[in-house]
C-alpha positions as CSV (number, residue, x, y, z in Angstrom):
1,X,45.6,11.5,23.6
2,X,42.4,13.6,22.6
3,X,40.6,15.7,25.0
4,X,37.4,13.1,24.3
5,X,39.4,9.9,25.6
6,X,41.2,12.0,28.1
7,X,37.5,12.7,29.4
8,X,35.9,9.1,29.2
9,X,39.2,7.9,31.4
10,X,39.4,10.5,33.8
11,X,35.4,10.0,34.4
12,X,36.3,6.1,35.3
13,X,39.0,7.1,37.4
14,X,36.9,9.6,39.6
15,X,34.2,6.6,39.8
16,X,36.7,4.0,40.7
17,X,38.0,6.8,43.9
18,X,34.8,7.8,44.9
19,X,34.5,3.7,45.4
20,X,37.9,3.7,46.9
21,X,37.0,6.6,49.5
22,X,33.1,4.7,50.3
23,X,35.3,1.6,51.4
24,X,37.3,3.6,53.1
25,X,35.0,4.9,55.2
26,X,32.8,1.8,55.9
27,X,35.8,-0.1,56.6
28,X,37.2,2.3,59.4
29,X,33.7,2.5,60.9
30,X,33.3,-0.9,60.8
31,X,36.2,-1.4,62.6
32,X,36.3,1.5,65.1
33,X,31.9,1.2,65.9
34,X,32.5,-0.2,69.4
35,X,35.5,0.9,70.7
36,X,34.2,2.9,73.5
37,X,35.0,6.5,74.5
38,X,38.7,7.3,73.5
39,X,40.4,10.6,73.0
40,X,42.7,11.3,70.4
41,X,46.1,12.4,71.0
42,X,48.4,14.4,68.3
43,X,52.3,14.6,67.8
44,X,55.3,14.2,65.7
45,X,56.8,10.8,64.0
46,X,60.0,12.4,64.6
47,X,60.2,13.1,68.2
48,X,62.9,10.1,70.0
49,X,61.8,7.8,72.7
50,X,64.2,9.5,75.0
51,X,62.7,12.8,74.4
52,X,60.9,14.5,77.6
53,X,58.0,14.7,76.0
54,X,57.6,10.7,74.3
55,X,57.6,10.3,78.1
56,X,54.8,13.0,78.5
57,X,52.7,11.9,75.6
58,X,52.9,8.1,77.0
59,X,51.8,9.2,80.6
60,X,49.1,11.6,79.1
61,X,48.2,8.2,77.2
62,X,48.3,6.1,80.9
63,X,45.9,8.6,82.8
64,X,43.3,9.0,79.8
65,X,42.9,4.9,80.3
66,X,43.4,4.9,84.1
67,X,40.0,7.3,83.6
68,X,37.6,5.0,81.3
69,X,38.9,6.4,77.9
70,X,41.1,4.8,75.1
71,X,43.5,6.6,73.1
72,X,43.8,7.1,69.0
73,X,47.1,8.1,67.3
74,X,48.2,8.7,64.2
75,X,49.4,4.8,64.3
76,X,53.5,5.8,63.9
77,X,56.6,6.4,65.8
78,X,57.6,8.8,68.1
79,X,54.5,10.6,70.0
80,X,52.2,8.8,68.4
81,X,54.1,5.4,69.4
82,X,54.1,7.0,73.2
83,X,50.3,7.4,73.5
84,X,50.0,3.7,71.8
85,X,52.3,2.5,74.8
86,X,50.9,4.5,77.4
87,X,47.5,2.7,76.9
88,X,48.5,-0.6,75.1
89,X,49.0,-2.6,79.0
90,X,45.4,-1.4,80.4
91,X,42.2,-2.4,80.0
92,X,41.3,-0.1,77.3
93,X,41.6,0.2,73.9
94,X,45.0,1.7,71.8
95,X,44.0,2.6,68.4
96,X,46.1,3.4,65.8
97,X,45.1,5.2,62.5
98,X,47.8,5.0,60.1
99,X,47.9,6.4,57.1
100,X,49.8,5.2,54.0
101,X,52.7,6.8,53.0
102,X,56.0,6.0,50.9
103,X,58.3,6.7,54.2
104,X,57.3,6.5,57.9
105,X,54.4,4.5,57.3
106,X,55.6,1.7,59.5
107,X,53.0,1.0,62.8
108,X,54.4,0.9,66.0
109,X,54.0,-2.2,67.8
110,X,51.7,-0.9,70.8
111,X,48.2,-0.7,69.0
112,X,45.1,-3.2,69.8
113,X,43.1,-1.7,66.8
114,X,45.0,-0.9,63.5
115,X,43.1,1.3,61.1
116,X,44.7,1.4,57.8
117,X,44.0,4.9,55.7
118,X,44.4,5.8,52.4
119,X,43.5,9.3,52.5
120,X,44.2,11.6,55.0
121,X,40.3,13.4,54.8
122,X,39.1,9.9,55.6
123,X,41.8,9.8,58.5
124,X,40.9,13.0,59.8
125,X,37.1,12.2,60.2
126,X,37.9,8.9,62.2
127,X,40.1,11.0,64.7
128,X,37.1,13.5,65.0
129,X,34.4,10.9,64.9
130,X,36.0,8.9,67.2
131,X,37.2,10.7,69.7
Protein backbone atom coordinates (compact mmCIF):
# COMPACT_ATOMS: atom_id res chain seq x y z
CA UNK A 1 0.00 0.00 0.00
CA UNK A 2 1.47 3.65 -0.82
CA UNK A 3 2.05 6.08 1.85
CA UNK A 4 -0.82 8.42 -0.11
CA UNK A 5 -3.68 5.63 0.42
CA UNK A 6 -2.18 4.69 3.68
CA UNK A 7 -2.86 8.52 4.55
CA UNK A 8 -6.44 9.06 3.08
CA UNK A 9 -7.46 5.70 5.20
CA UNK A 10 -5.85 6.29 8.33
CA UNK A 11 -7.44 10.04 8.12
CA UNK A 12 -11.17 8.16 7.93
CA UNK A 13 -10.22 6.01 10.57
CA UNK A 14 -9.27 8.83 13.14
CA UNK A 15 -12.65 10.58 12.00
CA UNK A 16 -14.74 7.56 12.44
CA UNK A 17 -12.98 7.33 16.51
CA UNK A 18 -13.19 10.71 17.20
CA UNK A 19 -17.13 9.87 16.38
CA UNK A 20 -16.85 6.67 18.27
CA UNK A 21 -15.29 8.48 21.49
CA UNK A 22 -18.25 11.81 21.10
CA UNK A 23 -20.91 8.89 21.54
CA UNK A 24 -19.12 7.60 24.01
CA UNK A 25 -19.25 10.31 26.01
CA UNK A 26 -22.81 11.65 25.46
CA UNK A 27 -24.05 8.27 25.99
CA UNK A 28 -22.47 7.76 29.56
CA UNK A 29 -23.68 11.22 30.45
CA UNK A 30 -26.82 10.74 29.31
CA UNK A 31 -27.21 7.89 31.27
CA UNK A 32 -25.39 8.77 34.47
CA UNK A 33 -26.92 12.97 34.48
CA UNK A 34 -29.27 12.16 37.45
CA UNK A 35 -28.00 9.69 39.40
CA UNK A 36 -27.41 11.69 42.55
CA UNK A 37 -24.28 11.96 44.68
CA UNK A 38 -22.30 8.59 44.50
CA UNK A 39 -18.74 7.82 45.30
CA UNK A 40 -16.64 5.70 43.45
CA UNK A 41 -15.06 2.72 44.87
CA UNK A 42 -11.72 0.97 43.25
CA UNK A 43 -10.46 -2.78 43.49
CA UNK A 44 -9.41 -5.95 41.77
CA UNK A 45 -11.61 -8.43 39.37
CA UNK A 46 -9.55 -10.96 40.90
CA UNK A 47 -10.07 -10.72 44.55
CA UNK A 48 -12.78 -14.07 45.76
CA UNK A 49 -16.05 -13.52 47.34
CA UNK A 50 -14.69 -15.17 50.41
CA UNK A 51 -11.85 -12.87 50.61
CA UNK A 52 -11.77 -10.47 53.90
CA UNK A 53 -11.78 -7.73 52.01
CA UNK A 54 -14.94 -8.62 49.11
CA UNK A 55 -16.54 -8.43 52.57
CA UNK A 56 -14.94 -5.04 53.36
CA UNK A 57 -15.47 -3.46 50.02
CA UNK A 58 -19.32 -4.57 50.23
CA UNK A 59 -19.84 -3.07 53.78
CA UNK A 60 -17.76 0.16 52.71
CA UNK A 61 -20.44 -0.02 49.73
CA UNK A 62 -23.60 -0.50 52.50
CA UNK A 63 -22.54 2.61 54.73
CA UNK A 64 -21.79 5.05 51.70
CA UNK A 65 -25.77 4.33 50.86
CA UNK A 66 -26.91 4.10 54.50
CA UNK A 67 -25.44 7.91 54.25
CA UNK A 68 -27.32 9.46 51.02
CA UNK A 69 -24.53 8.41 48.39
CA UNK A 70 -24.58 5.68 45.62
CA UNK A 71 -21.68 3.77 44.67
CA UNK A 72 -19.72 3.31 41.03
CA UNK A 73 -17.44 0.31 40.19
CA UNK A 74 -15.66 -0.72 37.67
CA UNK A 75 -18.88 -2.92 36.74
CA UNK A 76 -16.89 -6.67 37.22
CA UNK A 77 -16.28 -9.29 39.68
CA UNK A 78 -14.61 -9.47 42.75
CA UNK A 79 -14.33 -5.93 44.64
CA UNK A 80 -15.98 -4.25 42.26
CA UNK A 81 -18.92 -6.95 42.42
CA UNK A 82 -18.78 -6.33 46.43
CA UNK A 83 -19.41 -2.48 46.27
CA UNK A 84 -22.26 -3.36 43.54
CA UNK A 85 -23.85 -5.74 46.33
CA UNK A 86 -23.27 -3.68 49.19
CA UNK A 87 -25.48 -0.89 47.60
CA UNK A 88 -27.68 -2.91 45.04
CA UNK A 89 -30.72 -3.70 48.15
CA UNK A 90 -30.93 0.17 49.32
CA UNK A 91 -32.45 2.95 48.18
CA UNK A 92 -29.70 4.25 46.26
CA UNK A 93 -28.21 3.82 43.18
CA UNK A 94 -25.35 0.91 42.15
CA UNK A 95 -23.58 1.91 39.11
CA UNK A 96 -21.49 -0.11 37.19
CA UNK A 97 -19.00 1.15 34.51
CA UNK A 98 -17.69 -1.61 32.60
CA UNK A 99 -15.37 -1.50 30.23
CA UNK A 100 -15.01 -3.84 27.21
CA UNK A 101 -12.43 -6.27 27.19
CA UNK A 102 -11.76 -9.79 25.52
CA UNK A 103 -11.69 -11.59 29.16
CA UNK A 104 -13.32 -10.44 32.39
CA UNK A 105 -15.66 -8.31 30.82
CA UNK A 106 -18.58 -10.06 32.19
CA UNK A 107 -21.04 -7.53 34.72
CA UNK A 108 -21.88 -8.69 37.87
CA UNK A 109 -25.39 -9.08 38.57
CA UNK A 110 -25.75 -6.34 41.44
CA UNK A 111 -25.77 -3.02 39.32
CA UNK A 112 -29.11 -0.74 38.76
CA UNK A 113 -27.19 1.49 36.11
CA UNK A 114 -24.85 -0.36 33.59
CA UNK A 115 -22.57 1.95 31.66
CA UNK A 116 -20.92 0.26 28.84
CA UNK A 117 -17.22 1.68 27.86
CA UNK A 118 -15.19 1.35 25.06
CA UNK A 119 -12.21 3.20 26.14
CA UNK A 120 -10.83 3.39 29.32
CA UNK A 121 -10.09 7.52 29.06
CA UNK A 122 -13.81 7.78 28.60
CA UNK A 123 -14.30 5.33 31.70
CA UNK A 124 -11.99 7.22 33.76
CA UNK A 125 -13.75 10.61 33.36
CA UNK A 126 -17.30 9.09 34.27
CA UNK A 127 -15.60 7.71 37.59
CA UNK A 128 -14.23 11.26 38.24
CA UNK A 129 -17.17 13.14 36.92
CA UNK A 130 -19.39 11.19 38.66
CA UNK A 131 -18.26 10.75 41.78
Amino acid sequence: MNSKKWSKNKKAEDAWQVLRIQGEFIKGFDQLSEIGPCISIFGSARTDSLHKYYKQASELAYHCTQNGYGVISGGGPGIMEAVNFGAFETDQISVGLKIQLPFEAKENDYIDELVDCRYFFTRKVFFLKYS
